[in-house]
KOLTOR-615636 format. One line per field, with one value per residue (C-alpha): residue number from 1; residue in three letters; x, y, z. Coordinates in steps of 0.5 Angstrom, whole numbers, padded with zeros to 4 digits, always signed. Layout:
# residues N
i (NUM,...)
aa (ALA,...)
east (X,...)
north (Y,...)
up (Z,...)
//
This chain:
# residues 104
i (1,2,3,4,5,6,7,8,9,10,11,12,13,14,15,16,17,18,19,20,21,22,23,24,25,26,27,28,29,30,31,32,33,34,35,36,37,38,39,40,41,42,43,44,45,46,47,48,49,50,51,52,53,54,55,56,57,58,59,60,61,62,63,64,65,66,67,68,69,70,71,72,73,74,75,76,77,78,79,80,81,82,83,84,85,86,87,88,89,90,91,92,93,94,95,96,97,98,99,100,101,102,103,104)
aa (UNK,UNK,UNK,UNK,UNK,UNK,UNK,UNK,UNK,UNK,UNK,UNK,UNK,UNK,UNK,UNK,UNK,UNK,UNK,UNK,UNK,UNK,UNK,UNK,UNK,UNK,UNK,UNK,UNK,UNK,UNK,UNK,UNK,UNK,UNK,UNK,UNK,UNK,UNK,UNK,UNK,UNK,UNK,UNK,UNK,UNK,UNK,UNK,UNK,UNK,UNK,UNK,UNK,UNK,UNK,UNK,UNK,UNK,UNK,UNK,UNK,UNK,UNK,UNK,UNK,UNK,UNK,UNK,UNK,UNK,UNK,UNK,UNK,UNK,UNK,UNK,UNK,UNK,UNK,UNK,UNK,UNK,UNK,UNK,UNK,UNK,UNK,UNK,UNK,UNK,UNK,UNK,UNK,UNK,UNK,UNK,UNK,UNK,UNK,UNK,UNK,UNK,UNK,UNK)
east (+0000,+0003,+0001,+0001,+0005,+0008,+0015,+0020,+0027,+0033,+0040,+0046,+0053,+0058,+0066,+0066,+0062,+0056,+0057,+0050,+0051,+0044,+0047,+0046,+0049,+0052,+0052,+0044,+0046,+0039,+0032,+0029,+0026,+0019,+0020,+0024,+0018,+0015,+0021,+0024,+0032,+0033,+0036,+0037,+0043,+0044,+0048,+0054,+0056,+0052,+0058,+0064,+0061,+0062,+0068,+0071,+0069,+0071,+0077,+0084,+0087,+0092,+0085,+0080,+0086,+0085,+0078,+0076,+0069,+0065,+0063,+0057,+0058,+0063,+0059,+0054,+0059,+0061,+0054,+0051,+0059,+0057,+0050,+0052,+0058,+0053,+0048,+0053,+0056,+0050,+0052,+0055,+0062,+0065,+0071,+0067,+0064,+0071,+0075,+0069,+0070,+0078,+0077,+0072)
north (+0000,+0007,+0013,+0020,+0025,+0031,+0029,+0031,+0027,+0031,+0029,+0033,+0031,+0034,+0034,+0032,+0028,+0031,+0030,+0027,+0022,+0024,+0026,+0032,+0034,+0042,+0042,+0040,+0036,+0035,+0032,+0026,+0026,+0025,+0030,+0036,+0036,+0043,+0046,+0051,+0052,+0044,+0041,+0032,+0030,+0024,+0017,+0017,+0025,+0023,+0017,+0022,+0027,+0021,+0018,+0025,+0025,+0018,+0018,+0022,+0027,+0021,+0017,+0022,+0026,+0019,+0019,+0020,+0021,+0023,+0030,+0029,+0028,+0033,+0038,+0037,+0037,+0043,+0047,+0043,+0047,+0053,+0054,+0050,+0057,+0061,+0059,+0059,+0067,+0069,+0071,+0069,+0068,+0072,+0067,+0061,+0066,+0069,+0063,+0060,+0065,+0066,+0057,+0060)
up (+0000,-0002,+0002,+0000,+0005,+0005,+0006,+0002,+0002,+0001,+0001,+0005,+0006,+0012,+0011,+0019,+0023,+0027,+0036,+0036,+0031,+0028,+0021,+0020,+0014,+0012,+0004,+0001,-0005,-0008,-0007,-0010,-0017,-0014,-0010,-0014,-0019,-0021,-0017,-0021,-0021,-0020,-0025,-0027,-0025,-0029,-0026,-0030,-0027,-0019,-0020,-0022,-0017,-0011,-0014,-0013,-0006,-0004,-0007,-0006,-0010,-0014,-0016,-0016,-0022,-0027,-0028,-0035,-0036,-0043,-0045,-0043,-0036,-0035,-0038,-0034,-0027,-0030,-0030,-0024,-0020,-0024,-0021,-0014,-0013,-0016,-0010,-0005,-0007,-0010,-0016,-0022,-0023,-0029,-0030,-0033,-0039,-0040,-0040,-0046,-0050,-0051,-0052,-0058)
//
């Protein structure tokens, strides 16, 4: 039997555990699919860049430098980075856009 509520499920992470032992995260990650429809600024993430996302955080500098991932997924770590800077700064960052347009 599936029941409707009006929780929300969130993911956060925390670079050091909390005292209480309760989890309590410091950096909002993201929200579950069902749960960020018709929420505005929220973007897909797919499975391949969510992977090259947790490899980054489990793995030291040496192995997480090896990793190769396809265009797609570095395009999409690479805008889902900008918006997360632009979240914590509140603004926008000028070195992304400078840097595209020298490349072009």
């Amino acid at each position: 039997m599936v029941v409707r509520s009006s929780v929300r499920i969130e993911f956060f992470s925390s670079p050091t555990c909390d005292p209480s032992g309760n989890g309590e995260g410091a950096i909002f990650l993201g929200l579950c699919p069902r749960c960020g429809q018709g929420l505005r600024n929220l973007k897909p993430l797919s499975v391949e860049t969510l992977k090259y996302l947790r490899h980054f955080q489990r793995s030291n500098y040496a192995d997480a430098s090896r990793a190769r991932p396809g265009l797609d997924v570095q395009n999409e770590a690479e805008s889902l980075m900008q918006g997360y800077f632009t979240y914590l700064l509140e603004r926008e960052l000028n070195t992304p856009g400078f840097l595209k347009s020298i490349k072009a």
